[in-house]
C-alpha positions in Angstrom: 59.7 103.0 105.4 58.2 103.1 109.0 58.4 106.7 109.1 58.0 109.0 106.4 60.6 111.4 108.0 63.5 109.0 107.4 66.0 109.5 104.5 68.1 106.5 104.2 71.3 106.8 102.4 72.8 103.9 100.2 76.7 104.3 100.0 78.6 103.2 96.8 81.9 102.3 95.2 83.4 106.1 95.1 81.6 107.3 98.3 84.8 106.3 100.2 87.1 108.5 98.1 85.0 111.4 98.1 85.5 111.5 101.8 89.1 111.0 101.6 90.0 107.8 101.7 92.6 106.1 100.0 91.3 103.3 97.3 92.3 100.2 97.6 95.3 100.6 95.1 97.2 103.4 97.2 96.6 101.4 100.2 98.6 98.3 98.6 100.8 100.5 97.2 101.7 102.4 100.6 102.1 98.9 102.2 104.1 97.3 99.4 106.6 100.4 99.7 105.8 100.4 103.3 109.6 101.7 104.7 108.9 105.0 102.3 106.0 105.7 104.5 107.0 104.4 107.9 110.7 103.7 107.5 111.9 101.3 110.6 114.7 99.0 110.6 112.1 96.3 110.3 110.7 98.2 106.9 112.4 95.5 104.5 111.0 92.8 105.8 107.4 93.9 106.2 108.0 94.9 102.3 109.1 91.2 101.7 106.7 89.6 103.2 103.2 91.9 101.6 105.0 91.2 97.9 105.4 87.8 99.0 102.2 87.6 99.9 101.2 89.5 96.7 102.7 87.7 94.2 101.9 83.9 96.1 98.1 85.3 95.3 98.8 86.1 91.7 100.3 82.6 91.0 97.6 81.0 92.6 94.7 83.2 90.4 97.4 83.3 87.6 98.0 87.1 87.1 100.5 89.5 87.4 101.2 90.2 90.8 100.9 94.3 90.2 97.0 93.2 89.8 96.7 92.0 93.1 95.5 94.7 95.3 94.9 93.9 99.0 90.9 94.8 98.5 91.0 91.4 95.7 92.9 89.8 98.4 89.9 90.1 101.3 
């Protein structure tokens, strides 16, 4: 440390949560059910296309799609 006065912070799986935001599991699971949370005519096929996407993933790592969250998928 340059400074003796500095206090660095290191941020951790967790940290995130704490603070309030969603893991990466409810985030998948909000857009995977996406019409329940922001219902639009267009709902079903944004739902079609993130399971499509979902389970595309999971054949390629060969898993079951509900292990596929969008966090593994970045």
């Amino acid at each position: 440390m340059k400074n003796k006065n500095e206090i660095s912070f290191l941020f951790g799986a967790g940290s995130s949560v704490e603070a309030g935001i969603y893991t990466s599991d409810k985030i998948t699971e909000i857009l995977v059910n996406y019409g329940q949370y922001c219902p639009s005519r267009y709902s079903p096929e944004i739902e079609n296309l993130l399971k499509y996407v979902q389970v595309k993933i999971a054949d390629y790592t060969q898993v079951r799609a509900s292990e596929i969250n969008f966090e593994y998928i970045l």
